[in-house]
Residue frames relative to the residue before (quaternion, step in Angstrom):
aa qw qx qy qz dx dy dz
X 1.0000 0.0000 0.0000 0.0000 0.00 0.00 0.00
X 0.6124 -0.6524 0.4068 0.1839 3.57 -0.77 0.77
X 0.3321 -0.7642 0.3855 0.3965 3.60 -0.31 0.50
X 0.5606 -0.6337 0.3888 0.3647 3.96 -0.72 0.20
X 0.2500 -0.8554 0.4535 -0.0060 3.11 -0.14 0.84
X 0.4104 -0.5807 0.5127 0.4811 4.09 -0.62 1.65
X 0.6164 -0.2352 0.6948 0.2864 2.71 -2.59 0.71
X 0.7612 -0.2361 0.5940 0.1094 2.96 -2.73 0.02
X 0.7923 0.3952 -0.1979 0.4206 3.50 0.67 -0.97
X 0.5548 0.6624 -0.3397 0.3716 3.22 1.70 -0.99
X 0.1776 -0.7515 0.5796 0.2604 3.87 -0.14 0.68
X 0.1729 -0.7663 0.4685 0.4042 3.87 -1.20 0.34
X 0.1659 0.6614 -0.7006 0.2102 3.14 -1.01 1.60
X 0.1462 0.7877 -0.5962 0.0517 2.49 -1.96 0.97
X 0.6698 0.4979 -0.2717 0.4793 3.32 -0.83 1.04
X 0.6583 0.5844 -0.3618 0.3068 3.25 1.29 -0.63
X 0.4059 0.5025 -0.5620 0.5166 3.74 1.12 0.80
X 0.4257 -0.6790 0.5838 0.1301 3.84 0.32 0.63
X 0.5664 -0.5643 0.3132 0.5125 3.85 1.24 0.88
X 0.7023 0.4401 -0.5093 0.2318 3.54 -0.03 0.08
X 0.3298 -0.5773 0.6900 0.2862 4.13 -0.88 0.31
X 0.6748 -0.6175 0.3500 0.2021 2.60 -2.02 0.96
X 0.3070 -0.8433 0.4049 0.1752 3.73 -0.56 1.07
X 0.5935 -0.4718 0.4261 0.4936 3.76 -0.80 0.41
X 0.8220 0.3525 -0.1491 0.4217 3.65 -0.99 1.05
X 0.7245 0.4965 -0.2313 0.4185 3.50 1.18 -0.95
X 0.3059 0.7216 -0.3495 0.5134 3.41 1.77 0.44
X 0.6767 0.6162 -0.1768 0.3622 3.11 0.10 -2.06
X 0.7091 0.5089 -0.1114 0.4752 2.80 0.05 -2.82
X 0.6170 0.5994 -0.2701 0.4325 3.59 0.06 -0.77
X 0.7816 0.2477 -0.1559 0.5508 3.25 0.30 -1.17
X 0.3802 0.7803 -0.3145 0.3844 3.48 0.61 -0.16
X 0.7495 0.5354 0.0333 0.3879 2.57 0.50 -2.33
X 0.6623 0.4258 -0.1235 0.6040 3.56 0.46 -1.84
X 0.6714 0.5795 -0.3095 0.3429 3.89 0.38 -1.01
X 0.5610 0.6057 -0.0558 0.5615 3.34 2.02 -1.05
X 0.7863 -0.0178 0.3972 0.4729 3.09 0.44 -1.49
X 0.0388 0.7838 -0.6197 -0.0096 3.96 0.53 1.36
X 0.4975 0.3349 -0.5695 0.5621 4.35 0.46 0.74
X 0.0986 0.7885 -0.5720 0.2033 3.98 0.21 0.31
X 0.7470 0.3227 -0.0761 0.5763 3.20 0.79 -1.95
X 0.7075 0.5742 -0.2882 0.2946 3.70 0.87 -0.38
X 0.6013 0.5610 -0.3370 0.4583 3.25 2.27 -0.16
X 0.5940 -0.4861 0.4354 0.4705 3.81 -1.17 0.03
X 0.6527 0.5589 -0.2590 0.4411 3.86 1.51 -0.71
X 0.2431 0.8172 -0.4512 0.2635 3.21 1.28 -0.25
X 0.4705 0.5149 -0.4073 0.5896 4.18 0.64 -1.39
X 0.7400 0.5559 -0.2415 0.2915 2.79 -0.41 -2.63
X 0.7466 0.4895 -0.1249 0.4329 3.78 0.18 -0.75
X 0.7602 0.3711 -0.1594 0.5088 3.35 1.03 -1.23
X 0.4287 -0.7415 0.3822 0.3469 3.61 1.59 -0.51
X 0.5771 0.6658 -0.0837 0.4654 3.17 1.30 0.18
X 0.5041 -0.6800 0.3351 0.4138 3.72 -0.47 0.07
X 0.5947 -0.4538 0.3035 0.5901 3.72 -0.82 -0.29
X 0.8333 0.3096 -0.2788 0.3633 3.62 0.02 -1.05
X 0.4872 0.7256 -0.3667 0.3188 3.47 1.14 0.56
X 0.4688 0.5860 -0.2271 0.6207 2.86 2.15 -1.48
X 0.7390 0.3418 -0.4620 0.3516 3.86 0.20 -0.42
X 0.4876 0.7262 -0.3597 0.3248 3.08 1.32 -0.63
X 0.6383 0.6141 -0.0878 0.4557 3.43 0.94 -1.81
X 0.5810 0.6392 -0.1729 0.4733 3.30 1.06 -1.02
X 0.7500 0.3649 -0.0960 0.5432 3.20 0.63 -1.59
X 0.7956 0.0857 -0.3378 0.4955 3.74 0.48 -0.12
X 0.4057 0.5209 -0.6589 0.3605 3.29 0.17 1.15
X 0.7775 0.3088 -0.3120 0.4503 3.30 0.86 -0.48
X 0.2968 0.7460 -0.4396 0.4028 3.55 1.44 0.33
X 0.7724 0.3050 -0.0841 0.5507 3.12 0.49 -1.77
X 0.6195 -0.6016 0.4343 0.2565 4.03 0.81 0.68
X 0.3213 0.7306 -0.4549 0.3949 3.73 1.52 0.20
X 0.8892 0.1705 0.0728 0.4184 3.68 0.70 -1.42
X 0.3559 -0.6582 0.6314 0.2038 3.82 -0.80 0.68
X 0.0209 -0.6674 0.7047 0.2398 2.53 -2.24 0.13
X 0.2343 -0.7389 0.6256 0.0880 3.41 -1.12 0.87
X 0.0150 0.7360 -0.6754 -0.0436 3.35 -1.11 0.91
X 0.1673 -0.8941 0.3987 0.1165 3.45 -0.81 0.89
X 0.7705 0.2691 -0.0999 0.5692 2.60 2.04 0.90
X 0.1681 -0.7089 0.4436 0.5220 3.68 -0.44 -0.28
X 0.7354 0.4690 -0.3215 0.3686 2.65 -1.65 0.43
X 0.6618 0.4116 -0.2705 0.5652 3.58 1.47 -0.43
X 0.5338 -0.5921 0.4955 0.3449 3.73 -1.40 0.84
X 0.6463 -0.5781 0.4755 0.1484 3.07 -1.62 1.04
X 0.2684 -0.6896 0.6279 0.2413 3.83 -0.57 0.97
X 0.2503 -0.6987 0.6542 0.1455 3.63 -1.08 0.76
X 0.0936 0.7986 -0.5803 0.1292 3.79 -0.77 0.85
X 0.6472 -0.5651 0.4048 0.3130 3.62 -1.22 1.06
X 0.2324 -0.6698 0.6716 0.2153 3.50 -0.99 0.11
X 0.9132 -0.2551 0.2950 0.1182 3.02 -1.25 0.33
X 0.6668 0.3191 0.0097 0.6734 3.03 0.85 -2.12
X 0.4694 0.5737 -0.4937 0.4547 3.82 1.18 -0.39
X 0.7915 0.5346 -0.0605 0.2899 3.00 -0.10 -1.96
X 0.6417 0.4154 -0.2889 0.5763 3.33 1.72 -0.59
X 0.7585 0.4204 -0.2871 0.4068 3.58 0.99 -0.58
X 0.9107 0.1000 -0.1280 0.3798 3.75 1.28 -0.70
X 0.0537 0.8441 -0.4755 0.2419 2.83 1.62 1.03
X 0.4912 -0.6045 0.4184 0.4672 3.99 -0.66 -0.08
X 0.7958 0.1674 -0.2372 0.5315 3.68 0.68 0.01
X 0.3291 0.7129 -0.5611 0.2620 3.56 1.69 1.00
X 0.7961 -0.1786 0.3016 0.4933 3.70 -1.47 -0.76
X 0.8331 -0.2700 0.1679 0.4526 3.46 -0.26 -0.26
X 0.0756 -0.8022 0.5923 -0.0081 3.88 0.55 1.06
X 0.7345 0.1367 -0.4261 0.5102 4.08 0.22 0.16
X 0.3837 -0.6930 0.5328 0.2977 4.13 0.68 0.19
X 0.0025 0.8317 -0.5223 0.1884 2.91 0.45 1.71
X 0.6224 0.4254 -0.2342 0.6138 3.27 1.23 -1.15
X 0.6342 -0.5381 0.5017 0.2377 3.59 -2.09 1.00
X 0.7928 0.3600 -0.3278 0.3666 3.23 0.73 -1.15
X 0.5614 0.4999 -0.5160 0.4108 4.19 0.97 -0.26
X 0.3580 0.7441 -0.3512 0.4414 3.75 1.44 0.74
X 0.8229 0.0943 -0.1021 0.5510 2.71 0.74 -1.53
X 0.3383 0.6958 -0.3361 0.5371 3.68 1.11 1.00
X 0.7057 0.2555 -0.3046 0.5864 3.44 1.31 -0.05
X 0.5394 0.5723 -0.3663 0.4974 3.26 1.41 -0.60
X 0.4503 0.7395 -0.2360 0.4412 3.27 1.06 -0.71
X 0.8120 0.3322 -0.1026 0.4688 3.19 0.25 -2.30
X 0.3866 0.8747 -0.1762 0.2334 3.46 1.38 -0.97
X 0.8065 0.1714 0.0809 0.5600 2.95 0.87 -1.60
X 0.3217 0.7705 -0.3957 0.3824 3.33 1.78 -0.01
X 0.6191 -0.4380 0.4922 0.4274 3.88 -1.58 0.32
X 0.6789 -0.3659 -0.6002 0.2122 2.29 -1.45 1.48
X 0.3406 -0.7398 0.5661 0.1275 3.96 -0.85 1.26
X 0.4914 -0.7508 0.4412 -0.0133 3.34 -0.54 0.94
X 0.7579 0.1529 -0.0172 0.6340 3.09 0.95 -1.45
X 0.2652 -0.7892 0.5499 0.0659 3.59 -0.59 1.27
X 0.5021 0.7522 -0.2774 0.3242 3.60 1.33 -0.12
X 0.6444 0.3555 -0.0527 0.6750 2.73 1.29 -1.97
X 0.5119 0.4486 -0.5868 0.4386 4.04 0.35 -0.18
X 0.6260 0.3594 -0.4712 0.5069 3.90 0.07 -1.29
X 0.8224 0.3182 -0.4662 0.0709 3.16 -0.79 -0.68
X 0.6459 0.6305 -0.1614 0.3991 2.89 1.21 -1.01
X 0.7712 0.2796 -0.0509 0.5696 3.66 1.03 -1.34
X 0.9295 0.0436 -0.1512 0.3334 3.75 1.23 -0.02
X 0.3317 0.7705 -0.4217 0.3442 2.69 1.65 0.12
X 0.5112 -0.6951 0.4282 0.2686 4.55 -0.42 0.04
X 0.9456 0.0189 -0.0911 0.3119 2.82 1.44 -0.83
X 0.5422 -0.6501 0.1914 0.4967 3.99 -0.26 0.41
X 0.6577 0.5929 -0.3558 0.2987 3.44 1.04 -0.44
X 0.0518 0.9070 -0.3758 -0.1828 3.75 0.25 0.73
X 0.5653 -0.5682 0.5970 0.0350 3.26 -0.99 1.80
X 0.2060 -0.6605 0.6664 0.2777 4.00 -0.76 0.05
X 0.5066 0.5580 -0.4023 0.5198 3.44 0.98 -0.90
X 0.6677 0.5507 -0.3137 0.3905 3.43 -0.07 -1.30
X 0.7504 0.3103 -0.3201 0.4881 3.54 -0.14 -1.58
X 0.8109 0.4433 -0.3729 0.0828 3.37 0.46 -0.58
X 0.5621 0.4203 -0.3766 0.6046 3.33 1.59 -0.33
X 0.4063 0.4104 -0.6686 0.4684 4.37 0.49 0.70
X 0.6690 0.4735 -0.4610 0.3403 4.15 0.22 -0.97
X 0.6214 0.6224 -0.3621 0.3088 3.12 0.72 -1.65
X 0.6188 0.4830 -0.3289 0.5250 3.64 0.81 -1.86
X 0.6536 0.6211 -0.3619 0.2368 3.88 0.25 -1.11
X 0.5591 0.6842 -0.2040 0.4216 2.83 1.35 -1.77
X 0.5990 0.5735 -0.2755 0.4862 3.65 0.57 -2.33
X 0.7879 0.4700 -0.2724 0.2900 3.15 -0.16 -1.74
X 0.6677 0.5863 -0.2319 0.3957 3.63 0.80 -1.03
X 0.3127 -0.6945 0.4972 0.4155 3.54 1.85 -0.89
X 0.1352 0.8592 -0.4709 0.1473 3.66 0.82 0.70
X 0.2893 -0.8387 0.4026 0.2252 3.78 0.06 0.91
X 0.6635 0.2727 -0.0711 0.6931 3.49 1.15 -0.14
X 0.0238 0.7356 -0.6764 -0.0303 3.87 -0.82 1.21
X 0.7308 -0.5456 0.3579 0.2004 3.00 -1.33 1.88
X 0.3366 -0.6234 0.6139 0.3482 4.08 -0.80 0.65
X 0.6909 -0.4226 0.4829 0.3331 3.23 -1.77 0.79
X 0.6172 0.6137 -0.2954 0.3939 3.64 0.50 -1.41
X 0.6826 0.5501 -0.2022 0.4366 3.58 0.95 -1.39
X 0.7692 0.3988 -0.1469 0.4771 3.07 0.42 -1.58
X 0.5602 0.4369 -0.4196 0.5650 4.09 1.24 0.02
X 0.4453 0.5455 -0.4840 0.5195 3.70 1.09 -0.23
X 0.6175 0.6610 -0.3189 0.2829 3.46 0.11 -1.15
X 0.5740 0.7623 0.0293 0.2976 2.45 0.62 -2.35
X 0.8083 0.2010 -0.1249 0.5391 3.29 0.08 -1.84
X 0.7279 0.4536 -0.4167 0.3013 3.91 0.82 -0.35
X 0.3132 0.7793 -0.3844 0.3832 3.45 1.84 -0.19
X 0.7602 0.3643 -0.0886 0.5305 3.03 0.36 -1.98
X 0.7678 0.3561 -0.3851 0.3679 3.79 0.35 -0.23
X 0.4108 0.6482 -0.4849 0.4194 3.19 1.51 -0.35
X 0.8818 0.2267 -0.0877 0.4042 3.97 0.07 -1.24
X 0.6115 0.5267 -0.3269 0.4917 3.26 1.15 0.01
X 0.6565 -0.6035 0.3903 0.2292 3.94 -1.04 1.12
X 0.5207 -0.4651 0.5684 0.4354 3.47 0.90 -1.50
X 0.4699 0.7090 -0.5255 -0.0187 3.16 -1.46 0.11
X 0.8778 -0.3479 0.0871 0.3176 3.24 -1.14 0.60
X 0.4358 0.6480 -0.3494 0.5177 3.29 1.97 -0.47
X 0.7571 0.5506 -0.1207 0.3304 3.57 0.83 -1.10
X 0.6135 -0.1168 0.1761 0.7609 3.28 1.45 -1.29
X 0.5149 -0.5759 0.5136 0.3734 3.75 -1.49 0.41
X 0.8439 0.0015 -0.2285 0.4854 3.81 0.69 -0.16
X 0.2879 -0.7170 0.5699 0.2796 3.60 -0.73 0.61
X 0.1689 -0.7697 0.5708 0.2309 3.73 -1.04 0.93
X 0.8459 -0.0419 0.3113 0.4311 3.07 -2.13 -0.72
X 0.8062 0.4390 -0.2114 0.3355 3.28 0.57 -2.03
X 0.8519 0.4117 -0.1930 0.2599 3.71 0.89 -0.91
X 0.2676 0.7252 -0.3817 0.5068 2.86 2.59 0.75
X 0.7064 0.4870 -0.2267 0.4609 3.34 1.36 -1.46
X 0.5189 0.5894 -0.3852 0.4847 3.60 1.26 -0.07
X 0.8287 0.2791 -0.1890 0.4469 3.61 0.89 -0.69
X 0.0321 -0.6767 0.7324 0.0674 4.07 0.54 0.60
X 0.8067 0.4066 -0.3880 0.1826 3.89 -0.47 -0.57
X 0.4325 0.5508 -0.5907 0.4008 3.37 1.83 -0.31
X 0.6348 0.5487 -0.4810 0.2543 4.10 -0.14 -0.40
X 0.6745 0.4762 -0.3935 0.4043 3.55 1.38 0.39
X 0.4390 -0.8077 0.3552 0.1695 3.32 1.75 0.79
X 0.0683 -0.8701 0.3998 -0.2799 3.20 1.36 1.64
X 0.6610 -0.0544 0.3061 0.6829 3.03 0.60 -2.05
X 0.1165 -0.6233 0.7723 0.0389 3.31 -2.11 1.04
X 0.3481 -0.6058 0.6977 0.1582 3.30 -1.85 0.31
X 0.1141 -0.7718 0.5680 0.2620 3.32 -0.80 0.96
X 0.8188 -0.0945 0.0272 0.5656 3.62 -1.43 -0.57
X 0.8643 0.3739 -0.2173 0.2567 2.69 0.00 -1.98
X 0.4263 -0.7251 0.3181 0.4373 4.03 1.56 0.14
X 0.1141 0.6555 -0.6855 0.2957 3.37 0.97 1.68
X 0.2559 -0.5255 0.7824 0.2150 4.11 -1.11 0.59
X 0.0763 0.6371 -0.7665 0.0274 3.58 -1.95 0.97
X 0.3784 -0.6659 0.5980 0.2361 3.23 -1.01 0.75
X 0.6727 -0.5644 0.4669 0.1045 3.34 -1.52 0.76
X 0.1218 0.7959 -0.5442 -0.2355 3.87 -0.36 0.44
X 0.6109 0.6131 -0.1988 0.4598 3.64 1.30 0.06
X 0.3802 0.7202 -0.5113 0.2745 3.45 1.38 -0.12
X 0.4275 0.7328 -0.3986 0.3483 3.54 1.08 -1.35
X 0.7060 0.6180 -0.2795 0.2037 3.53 0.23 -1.03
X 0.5821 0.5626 -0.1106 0.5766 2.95 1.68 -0.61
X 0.4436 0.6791 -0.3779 0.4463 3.29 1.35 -0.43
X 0.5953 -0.5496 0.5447 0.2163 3.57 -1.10 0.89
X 0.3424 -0.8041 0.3578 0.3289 3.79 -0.76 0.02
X 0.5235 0.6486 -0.2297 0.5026 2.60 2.00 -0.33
X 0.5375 0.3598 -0.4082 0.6442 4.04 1.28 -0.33
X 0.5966 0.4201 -0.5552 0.3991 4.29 0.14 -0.66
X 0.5855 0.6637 -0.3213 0.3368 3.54 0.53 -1.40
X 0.8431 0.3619 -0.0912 0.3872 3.27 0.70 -1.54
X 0.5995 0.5617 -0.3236 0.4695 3.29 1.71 -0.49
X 0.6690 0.5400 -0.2975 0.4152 3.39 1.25 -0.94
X 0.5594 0.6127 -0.3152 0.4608 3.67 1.42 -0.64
X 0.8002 0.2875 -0.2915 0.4381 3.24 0.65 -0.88
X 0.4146 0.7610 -0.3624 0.3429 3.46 1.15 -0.06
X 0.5320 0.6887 -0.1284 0.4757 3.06 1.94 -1.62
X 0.7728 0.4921 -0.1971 0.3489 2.92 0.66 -1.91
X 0.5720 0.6768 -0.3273 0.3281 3.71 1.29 -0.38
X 0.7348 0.3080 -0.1308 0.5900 3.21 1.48 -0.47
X 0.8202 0.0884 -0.1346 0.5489 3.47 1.55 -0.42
X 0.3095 -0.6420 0.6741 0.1938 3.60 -1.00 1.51
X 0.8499 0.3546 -0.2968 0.2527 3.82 -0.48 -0.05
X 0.4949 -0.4217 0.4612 0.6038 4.11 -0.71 -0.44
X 0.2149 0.7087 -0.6427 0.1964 2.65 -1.51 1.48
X 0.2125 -0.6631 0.5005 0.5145 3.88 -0.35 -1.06
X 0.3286 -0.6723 0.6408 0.1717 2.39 -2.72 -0.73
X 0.2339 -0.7873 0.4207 0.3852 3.70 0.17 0.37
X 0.4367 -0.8135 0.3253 0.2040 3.30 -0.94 0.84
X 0.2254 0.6654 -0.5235 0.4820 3.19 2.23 1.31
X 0.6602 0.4690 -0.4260 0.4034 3.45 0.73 -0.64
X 0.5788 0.6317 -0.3364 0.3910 3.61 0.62 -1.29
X 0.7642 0.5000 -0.0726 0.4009 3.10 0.85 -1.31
X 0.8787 0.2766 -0.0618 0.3841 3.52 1.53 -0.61
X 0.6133 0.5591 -0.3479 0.4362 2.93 1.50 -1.24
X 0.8568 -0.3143 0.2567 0.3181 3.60 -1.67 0.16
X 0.8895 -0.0684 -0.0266 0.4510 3.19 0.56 -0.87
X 0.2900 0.6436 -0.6287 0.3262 3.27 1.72 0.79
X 0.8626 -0.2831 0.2748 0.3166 3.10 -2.76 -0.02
X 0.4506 0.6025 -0.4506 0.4806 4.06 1.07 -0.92
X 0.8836 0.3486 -0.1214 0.2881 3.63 -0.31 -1.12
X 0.6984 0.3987 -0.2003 0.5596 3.51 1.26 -1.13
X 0.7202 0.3695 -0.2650 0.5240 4.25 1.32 0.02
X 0.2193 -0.8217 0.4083 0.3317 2.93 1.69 -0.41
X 0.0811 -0.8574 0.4728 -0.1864 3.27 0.47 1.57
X 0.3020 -0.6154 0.7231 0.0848 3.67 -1.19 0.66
X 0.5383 -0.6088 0.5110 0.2802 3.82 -1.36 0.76
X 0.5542 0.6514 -0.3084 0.4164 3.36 1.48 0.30
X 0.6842 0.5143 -0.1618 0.4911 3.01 0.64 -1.88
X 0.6017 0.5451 -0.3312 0.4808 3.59 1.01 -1.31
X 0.7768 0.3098 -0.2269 0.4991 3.41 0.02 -1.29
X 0.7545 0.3453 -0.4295 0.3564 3.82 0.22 0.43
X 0.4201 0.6291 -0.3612 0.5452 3.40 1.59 -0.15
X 0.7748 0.3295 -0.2693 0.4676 3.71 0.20 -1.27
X 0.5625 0.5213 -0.4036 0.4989 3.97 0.90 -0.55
X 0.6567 0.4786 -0.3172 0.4889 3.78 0.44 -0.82
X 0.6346 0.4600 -0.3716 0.4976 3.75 0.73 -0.75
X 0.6820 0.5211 -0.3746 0.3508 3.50 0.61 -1.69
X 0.5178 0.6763 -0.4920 0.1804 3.83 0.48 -0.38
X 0.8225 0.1550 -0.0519 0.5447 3.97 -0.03 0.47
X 0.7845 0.3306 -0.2308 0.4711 3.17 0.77 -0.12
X 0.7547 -0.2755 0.3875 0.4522 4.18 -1.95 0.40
X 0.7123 0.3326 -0.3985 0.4724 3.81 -0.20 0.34
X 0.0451 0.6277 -0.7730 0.0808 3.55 -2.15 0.38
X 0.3134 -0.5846 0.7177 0.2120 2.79 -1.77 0.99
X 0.1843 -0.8043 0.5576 -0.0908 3.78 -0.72 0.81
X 0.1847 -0.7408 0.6257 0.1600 3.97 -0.78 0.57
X 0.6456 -0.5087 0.5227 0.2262 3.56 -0.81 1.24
X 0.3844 -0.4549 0.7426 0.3065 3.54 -0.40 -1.33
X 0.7888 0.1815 -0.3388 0.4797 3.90 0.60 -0.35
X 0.6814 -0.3215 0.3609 0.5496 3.50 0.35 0.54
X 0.7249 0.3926 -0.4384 0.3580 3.89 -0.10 -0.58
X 0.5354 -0.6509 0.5358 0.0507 3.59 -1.43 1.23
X 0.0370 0.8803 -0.4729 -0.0082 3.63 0.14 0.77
X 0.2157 -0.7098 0.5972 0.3050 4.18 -0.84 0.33
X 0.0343 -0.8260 0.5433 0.1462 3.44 -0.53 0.89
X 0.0321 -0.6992 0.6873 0.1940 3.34 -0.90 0.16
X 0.0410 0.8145 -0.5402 -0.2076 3.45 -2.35 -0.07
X 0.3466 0.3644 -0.6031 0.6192 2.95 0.52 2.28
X 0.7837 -0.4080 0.3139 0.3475 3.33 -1.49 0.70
X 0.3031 -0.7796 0.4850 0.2551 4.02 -0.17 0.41
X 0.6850 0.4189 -0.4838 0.3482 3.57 0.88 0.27
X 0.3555 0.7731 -0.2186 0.4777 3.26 1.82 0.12
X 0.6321 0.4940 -0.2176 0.5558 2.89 0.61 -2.09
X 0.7238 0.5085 -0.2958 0.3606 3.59 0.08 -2.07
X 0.6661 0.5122 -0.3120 0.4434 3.97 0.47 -0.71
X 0.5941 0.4970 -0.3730 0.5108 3.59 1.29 -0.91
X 0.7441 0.4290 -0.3395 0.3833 3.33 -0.03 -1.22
X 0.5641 0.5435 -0.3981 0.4773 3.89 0.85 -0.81
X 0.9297 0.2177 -0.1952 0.2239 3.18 0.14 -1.08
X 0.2632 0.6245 -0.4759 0.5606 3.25 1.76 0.23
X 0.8367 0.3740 -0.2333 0.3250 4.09 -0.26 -0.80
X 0.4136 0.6682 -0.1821 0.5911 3.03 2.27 0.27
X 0.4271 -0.6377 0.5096 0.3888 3.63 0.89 -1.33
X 0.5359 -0.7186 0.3104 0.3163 3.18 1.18 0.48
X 0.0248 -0.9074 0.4187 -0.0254 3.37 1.19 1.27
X 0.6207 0.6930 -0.2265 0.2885 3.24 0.98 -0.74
X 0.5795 0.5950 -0.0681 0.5527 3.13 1.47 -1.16
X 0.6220 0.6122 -0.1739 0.4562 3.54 0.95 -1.34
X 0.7320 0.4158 -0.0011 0.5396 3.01 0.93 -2.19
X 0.5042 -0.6281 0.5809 0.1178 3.82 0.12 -0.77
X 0.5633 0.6256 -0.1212 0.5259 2.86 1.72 -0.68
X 0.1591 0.7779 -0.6030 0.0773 3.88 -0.56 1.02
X 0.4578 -0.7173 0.5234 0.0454 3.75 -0.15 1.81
X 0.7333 0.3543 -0.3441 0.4673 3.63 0.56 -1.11
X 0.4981 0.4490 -0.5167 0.5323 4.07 0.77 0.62
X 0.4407 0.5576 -0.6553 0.2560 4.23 0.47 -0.41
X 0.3398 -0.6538 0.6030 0.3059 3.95 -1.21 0.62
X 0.1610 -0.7971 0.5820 0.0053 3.23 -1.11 1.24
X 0.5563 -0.5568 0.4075 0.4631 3.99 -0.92 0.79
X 0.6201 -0.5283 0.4612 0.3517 3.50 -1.44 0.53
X 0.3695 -0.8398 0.3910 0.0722 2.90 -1.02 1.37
X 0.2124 -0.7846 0.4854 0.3220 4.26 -0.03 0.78
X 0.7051 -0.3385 0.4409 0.4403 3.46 -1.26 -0.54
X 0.5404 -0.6243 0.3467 0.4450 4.08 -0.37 0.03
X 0.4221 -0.6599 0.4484 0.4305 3.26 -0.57 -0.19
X 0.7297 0.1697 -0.2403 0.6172 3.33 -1.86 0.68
X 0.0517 0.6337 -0.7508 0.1789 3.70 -0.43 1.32
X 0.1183 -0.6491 0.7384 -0.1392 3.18 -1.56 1.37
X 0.5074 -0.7315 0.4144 0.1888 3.18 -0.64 1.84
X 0.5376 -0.6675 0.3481 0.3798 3.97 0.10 0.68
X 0.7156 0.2657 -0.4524 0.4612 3.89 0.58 0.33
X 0.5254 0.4344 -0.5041 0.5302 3.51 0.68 0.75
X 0.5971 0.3652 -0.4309 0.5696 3.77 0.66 0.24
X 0.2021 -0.8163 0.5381 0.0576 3.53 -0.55 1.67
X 0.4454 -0.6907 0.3406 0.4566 3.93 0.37 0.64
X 0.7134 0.5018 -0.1371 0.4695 3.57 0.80 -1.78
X 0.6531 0.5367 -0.3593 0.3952 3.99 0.86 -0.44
X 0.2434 -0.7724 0.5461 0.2142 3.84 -0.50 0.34
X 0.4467 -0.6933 0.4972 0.2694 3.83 -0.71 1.12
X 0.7261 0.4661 -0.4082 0.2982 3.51 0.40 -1.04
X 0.4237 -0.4164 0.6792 0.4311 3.72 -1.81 -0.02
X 0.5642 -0.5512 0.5609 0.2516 2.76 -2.18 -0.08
X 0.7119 -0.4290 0.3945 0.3920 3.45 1.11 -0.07
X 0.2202 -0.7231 0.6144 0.2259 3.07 -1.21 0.31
């Protein structure tokens, strides 16, 4: 079998979070910042401004635009890059946006979400999450799956080992709590380093094996599954149409894999949404489960989000489902929809 190979969208980079994971606050502060002042990142005060150290501010930088929160505009070569809010920023941490201190679980899994979205930044967390086979994660392991990924993709430049263990260690610290394997006492402070372990991604057991989660999804709001699976749609379809919810549920970087979804959670999330509104879950006649919609599904997907918000959009002025996004391909490793049993899980169990 062939190795899987990054999508088109997957940019290669790596490292450019300078090892740190996003930190409670460093969203916000960010936006804030750029919202003030897009040459922010272009001043020597930048730190001084951001509260923070120097190579943090790049840090911050880099996953604001990770998570699709921030642009960059050069208006030249050679000239620094204005940083500015997008849209989905402006709709999520504005001061009277959706959920500016991410208080709520599910504007959690909504960056995780946005994260791994077109154009994806971090190629680490895409393998693992969207192709990697198995739950048990090996550093060794993830790193010769990227490496093959990389090859496969026709990558002009493969990533040093050194780098890609850089990765690696912020992946796993990004979603994981801490534990004694790491330091003898986790504090106060290095809980605040990890807001995403609370989406119960990845655990460590005793023996400090890291395993990735296939059920975390469950927790997932219906209204972010709803919305993740719409726009997922929308990559392959601009108009009212459907989807089978083997795909959701399987392909590489649909909602199944990147929430870590069960054929449950999925199919009761998207039924709960479908009440009142342009969408249904629906049985073919051949056994295959389809999400239909009939208005454009990135549309649809923005309605339903932001209706379960408080209608932020409206409030704000502000309409996210206009941010310009890189051209989108087909997923990888398409699988004609009756080979994509709904009820069967793809992953192994690990080794």
């Amino acid at each position: 079998m062939p190795a899987p190979a990054f999508p088109p969208y997957v940019a290669p980079v790596h490292a450019r979070h300078g090892s740190y994971s996003p930190r409670y606050g460093w969203l916000l502060r960010t936006h804030l910042a750029v919202r003030d002042n897009p040459r922010v990142f272009a001043s020597p005060r930048a730190a001084l401004e951001l509260h923070t150290g120097k190579s943090a501010a790049s840090s911050m930088r880099f996953w604001s635009s990770a998570f699709k929160l921030t642009d960059e505009i050069r208006h030249g070569p050679g000239t620094a890059s204005d940083v500015v809010p997008t849209m989905r920023g402006r709709w999520l941490l504005d001061e009277d946006g959706a959920d500016p201190y991410l208080e709520a679980e599910g504007s959690l899994f909504l960056l995780h979400w946005w994260l791994l979205a077109p154009p994806c930044l971090v190629p680490a967390w895409f393998y693992t999450f969207c192709l990697s086979p198995f739950t048990r994660l090996d550093p060794d392991q993830l790193r010769e799956g990227m490496l093959r990924a990389a090859a496969a993709a026709k990558w002009s430049r493969q990533p040093a080992a050194a780098t890609l263990h850089r990765d690696i260690r912020c992946l796993i610290r990004m979603y994981t709590p801490g534990s004694a394997h790491e330091q003898p006492r986790v504090t106060l402070e290095d809980l605040a380093g990890r807001p995403f372990s609370a989406l119960r991604m990845m655990s460590t057991d005793l023996d400090g094996v890291v395993r990735l989660s296939n059920t975390a999804g469950h927790n997932a709001p219906p209204a972010v599954v709803a919305f993740a699976c719409l726009e997922y749609a929308s990559r392959s379809v601009s108009g009212p149409g459907s989807i089978s919810l083997g795909r959701l549920l399987h392909d590489d970087a649909g909602p199944g894999r990147v929430l870590r979804l069960q054929p449950r959670s999925l199919r009761h999330a998207l039924k709960s949404v479908a009440q009142d509104r342009r969408l249904s879950v629906t049985d073919t006649g051949d056994g295959t489960q389809v999400l239909s919609f009939d208005q454009p599904p990135l549309a649809l997907a923005w309605d339903v989000l932001d209706e379960s918000y408080g209608h932020v959009r409206q409030r704000l002025g502000v309409h996210p489902e206009q941010d310009v996004q890189e051209p989108r391909p087909q997923p990888a490793r398409p699988v004609p929809d009756e080979q994509l049993p709904f009820d069967e899980p793809e992953l192994q169990a690990g080794r």
